[in-house]
MDAnalysis code that builds the backbone (N, CA, C; Angstrom):
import MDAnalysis as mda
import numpy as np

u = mda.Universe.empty(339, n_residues=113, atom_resindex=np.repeat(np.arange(113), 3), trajectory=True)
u.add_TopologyAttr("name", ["N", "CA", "C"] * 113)
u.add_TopologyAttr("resid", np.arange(1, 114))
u.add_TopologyAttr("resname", ["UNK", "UNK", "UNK", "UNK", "UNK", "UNK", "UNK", "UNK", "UNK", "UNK", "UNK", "UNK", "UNK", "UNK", "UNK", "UNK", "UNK", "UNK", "UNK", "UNK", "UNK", "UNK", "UNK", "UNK", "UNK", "UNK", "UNK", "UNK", "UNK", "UNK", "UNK", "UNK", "UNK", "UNK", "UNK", "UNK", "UNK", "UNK", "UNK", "UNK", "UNK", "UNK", "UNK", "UNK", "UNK", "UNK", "UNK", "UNK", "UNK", "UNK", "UNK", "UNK", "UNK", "UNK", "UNK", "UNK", "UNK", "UNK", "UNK", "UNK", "UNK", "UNK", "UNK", "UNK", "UNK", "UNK", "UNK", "UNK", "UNK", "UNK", "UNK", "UNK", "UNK", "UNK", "UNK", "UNK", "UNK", "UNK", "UNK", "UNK", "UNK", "UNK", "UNK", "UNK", "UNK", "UNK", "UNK", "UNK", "UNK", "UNK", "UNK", "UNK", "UNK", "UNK", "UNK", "UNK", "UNK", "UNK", "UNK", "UNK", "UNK", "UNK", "UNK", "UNK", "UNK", "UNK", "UNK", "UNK", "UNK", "UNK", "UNK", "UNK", "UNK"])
u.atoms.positions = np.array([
    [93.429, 66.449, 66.065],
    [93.739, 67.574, 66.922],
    [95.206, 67.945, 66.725],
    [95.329, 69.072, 66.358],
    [96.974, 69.650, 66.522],
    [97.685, 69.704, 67.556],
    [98.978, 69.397, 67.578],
    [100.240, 69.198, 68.485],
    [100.851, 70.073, 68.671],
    [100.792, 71.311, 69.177],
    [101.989, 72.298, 69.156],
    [103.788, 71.769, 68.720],
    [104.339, 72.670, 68.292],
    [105.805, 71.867, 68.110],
    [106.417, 72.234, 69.413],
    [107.662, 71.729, 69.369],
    [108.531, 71.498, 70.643],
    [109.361, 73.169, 70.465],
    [109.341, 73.416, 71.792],
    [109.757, 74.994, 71.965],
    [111.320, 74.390, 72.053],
    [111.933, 75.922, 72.209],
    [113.485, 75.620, 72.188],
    [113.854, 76.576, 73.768],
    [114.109, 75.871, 74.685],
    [114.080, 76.504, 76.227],
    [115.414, 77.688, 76.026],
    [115.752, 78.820, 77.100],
    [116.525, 79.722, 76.995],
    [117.922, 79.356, 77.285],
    [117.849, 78.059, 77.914],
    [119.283, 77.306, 78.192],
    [119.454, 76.418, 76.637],
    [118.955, 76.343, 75.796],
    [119.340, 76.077, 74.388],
    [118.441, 74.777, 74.399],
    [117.976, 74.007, 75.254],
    [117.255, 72.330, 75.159],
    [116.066, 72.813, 74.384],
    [115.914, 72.061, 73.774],
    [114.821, 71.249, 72.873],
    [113.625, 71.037, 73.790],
    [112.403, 71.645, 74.067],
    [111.380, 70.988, 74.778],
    [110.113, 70.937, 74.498],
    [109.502, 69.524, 74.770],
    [108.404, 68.937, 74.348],
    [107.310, 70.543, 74.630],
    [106.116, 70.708, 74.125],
    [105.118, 70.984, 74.415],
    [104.518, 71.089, 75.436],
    [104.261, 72.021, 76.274],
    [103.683, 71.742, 77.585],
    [104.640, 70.927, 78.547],
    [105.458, 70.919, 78.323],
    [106.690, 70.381, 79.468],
    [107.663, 71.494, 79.913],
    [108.255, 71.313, 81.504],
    [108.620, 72.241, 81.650],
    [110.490, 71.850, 81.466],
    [111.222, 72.260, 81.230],
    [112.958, 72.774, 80.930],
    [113.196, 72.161, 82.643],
    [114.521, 71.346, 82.753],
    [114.769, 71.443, 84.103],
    [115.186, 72.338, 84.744],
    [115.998, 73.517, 83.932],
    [116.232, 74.505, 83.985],
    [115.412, 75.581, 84.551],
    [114.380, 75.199, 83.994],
    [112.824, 76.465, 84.498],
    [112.766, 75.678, 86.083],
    [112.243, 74.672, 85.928],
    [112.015, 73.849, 87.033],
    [112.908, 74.452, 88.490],
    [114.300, 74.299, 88.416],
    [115.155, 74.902, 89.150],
    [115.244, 76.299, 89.208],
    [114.955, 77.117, 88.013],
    [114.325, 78.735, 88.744],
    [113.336, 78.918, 89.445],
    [112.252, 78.324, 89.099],
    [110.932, 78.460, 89.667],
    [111.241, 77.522, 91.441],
    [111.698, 76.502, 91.552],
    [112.064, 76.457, 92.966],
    [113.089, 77.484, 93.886],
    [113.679, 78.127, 92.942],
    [114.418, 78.986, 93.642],
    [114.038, 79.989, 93.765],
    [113.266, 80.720, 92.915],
    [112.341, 81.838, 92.895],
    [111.200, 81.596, 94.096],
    [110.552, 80.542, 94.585],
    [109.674, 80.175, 95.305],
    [110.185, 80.208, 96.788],
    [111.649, 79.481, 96.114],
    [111.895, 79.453, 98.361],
    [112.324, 80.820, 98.611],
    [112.694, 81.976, 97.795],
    [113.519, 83.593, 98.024],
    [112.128, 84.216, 98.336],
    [110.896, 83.315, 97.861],
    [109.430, 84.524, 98.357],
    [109.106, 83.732, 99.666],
    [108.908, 82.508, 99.747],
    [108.694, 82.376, 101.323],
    [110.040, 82.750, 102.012],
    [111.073, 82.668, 102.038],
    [111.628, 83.260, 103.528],
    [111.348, 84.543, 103.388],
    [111.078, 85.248, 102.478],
    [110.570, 86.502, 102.924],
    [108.625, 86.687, 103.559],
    [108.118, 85.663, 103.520],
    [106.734, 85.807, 103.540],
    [106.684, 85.279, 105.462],
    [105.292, 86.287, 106.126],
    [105.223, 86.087, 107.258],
    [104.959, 84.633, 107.628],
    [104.775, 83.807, 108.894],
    [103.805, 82.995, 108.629],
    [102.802, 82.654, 108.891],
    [101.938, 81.778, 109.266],
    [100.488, 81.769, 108.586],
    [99.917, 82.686, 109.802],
    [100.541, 82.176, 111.207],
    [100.017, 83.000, 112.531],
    [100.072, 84.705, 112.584],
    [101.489, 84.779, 111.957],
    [101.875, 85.858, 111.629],
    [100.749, 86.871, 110.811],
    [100.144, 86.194, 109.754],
    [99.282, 86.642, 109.152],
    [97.622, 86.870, 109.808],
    [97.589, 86.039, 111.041],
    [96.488, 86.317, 111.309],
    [95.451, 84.560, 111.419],
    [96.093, 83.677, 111.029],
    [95.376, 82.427, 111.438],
    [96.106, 81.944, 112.535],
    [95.501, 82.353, 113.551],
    [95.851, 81.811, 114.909],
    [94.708, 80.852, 115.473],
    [94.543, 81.152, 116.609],
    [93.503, 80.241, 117.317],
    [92.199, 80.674, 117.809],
    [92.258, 81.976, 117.285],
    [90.938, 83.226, 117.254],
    [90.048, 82.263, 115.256],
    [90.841, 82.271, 114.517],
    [90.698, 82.115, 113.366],
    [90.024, 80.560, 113.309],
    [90.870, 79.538, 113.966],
    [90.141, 78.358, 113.988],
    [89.187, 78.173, 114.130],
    [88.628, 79.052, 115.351],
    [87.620, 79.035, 116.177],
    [86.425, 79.234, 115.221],
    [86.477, 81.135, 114.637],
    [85.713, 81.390, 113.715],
    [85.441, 80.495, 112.413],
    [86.622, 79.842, 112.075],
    [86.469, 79.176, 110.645],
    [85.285, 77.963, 111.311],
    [85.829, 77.345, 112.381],
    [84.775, 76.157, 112.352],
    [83.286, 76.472, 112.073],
    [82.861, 77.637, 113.110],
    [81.550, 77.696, 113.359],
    [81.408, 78.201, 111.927],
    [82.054, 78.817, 111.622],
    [81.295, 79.359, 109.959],
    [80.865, 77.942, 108.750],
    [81.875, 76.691, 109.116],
    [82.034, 75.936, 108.644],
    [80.497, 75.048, 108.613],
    [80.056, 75.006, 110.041],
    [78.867, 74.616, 110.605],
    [78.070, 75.273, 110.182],
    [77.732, 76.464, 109.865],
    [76.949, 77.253, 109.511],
    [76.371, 76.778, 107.775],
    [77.782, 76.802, 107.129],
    [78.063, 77.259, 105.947],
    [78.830, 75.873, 105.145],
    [77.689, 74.306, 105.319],
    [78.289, 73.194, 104.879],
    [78.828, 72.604, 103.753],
    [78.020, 73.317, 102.540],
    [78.377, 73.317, 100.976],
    [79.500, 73.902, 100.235],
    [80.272, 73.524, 99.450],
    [81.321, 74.395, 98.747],
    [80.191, 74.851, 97.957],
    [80.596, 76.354, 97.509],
    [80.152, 77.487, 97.285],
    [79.961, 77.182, 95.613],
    [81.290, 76.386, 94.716],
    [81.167, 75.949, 93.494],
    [80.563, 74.515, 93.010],
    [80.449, 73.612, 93.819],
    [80.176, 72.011, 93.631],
    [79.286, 71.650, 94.704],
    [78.593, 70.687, 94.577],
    [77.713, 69.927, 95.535],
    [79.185, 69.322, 96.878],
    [80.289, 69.324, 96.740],
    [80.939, 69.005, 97.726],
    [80.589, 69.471, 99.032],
    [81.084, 68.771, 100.057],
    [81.147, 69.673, 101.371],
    [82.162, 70.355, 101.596],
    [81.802, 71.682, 102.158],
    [83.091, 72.671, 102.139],
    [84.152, 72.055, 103.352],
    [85.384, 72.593, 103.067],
    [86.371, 71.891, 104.377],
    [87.193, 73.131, 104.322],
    [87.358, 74.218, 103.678],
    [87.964, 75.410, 103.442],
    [87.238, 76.527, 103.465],
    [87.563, 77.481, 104.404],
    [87.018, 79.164, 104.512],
    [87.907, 80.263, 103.648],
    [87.189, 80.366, 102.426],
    [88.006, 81.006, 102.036],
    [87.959, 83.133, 101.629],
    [88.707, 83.902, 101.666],
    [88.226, 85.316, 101.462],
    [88.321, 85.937, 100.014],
    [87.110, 85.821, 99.684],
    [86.597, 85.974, 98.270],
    [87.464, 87.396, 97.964],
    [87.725, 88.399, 99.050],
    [88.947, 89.576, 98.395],
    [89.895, 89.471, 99.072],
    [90.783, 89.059, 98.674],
    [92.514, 88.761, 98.972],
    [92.461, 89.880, 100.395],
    [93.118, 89.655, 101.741],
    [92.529, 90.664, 102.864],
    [94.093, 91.203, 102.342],
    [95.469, 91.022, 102.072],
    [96.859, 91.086, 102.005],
    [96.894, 91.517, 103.445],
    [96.705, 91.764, 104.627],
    [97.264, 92.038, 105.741],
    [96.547, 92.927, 106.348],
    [94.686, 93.715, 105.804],
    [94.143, 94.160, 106.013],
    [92.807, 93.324, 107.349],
    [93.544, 93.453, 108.770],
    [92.745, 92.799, 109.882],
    [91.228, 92.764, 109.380],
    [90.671, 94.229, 109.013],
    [89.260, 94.084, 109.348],
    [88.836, 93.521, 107.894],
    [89.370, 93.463, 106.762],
    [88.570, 92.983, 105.612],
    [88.964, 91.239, 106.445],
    [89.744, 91.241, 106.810],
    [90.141, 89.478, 107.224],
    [89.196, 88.721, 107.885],
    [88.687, 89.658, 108.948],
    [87.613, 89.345, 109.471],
    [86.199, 89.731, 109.293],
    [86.332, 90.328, 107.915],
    [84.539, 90.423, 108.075],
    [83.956, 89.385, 107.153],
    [82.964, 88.708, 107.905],
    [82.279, 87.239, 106.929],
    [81.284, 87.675, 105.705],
    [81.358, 88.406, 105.667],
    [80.810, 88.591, 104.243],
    [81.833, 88.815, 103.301],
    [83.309, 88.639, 103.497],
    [84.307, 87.878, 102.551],
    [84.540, 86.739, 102.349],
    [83.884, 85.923, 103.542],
    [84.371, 84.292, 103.458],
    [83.085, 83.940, 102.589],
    [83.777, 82.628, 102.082],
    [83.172, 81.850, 101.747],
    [83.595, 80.359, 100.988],
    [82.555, 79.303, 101.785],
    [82.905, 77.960, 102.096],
    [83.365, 77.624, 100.470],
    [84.674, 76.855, 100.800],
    [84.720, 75.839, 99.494],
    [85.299, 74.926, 99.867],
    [85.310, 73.372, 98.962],
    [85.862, 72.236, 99.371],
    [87.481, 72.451, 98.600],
    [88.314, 71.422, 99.257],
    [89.882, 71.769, 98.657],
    [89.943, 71.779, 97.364],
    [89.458, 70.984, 96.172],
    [89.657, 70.946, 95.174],
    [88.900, 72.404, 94.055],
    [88.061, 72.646, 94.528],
    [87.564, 73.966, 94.358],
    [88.620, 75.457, 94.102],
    [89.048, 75.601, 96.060],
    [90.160, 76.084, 96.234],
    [91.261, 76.309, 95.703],
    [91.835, 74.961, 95.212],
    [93.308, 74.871, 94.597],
    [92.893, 75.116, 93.112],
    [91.542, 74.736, 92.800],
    [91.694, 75.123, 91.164],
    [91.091, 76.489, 90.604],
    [89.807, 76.451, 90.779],
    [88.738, 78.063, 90.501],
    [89.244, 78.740, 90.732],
    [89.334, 78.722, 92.154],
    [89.782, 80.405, 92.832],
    [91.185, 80.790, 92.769],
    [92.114, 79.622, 92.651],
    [93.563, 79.871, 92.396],
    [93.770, 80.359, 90.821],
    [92.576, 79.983, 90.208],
    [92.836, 80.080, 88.789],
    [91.928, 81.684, 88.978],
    [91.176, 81.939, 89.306],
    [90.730, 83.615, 89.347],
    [91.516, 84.498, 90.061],
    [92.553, 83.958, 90.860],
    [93.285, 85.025, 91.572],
    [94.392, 85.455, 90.956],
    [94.998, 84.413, 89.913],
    [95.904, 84.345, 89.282],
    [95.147, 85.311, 88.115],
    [94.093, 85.010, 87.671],
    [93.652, 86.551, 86.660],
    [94.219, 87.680, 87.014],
    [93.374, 87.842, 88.270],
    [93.080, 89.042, 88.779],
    [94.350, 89.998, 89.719],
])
């Protein structure tokens, strides 16, 4: 199997393949904390204690992650709502997945899309 060669990072270092520059490392944390203090938070957005409520019973309803035989433990909205109340709440956007599902599939399709 082939090895990619070692890239040459924009701060001049030498870096392995698939590794990240400490350099990147330290933009990308700084780039990350300048978008959350600007980002609402989660209540702010709309998961309050109206939201718990709904997520459970849907949860009960709706026991399987949607991709794997897992059990779902996450409600998630198959179209991004961005701050839109009524797409947020209508359940024919949710749908159950377990965490590992979550953090990988759908983070990896949203990031497509």
């Amino acid at each position: 199997m082939p090895i990619r060669p070692p890239r040459i990072c924009s701060c001049g270092k030498v870096v392995a393949s698939g590794q990240c520059c400490a350099c990147q490392v330290v933009r990308d944390r700084e780039r990350k904390a300048r978008f959350d203090r600007t980002r609402p938070s989660a209540r702010q957005r709309g998961y309050d204690t109206e939201w718990q409520k709904a997520r459970a019973e849907f949860l009960l309803q709706h026991t399987g992650c949607r991709y794997c035989p897992e059990p779902a433990t996450l409600v998630d909205h198959i179209k991004p709502h961005r701050g839109d109340m009524r797409l947020f709440w209508r359940r024919s956007n949710w749908q159950p997945l377990c965490t590992r599902c979550h953090s990988s599939i759908k983070q990896a399709r949203d990031l497509r899309f």
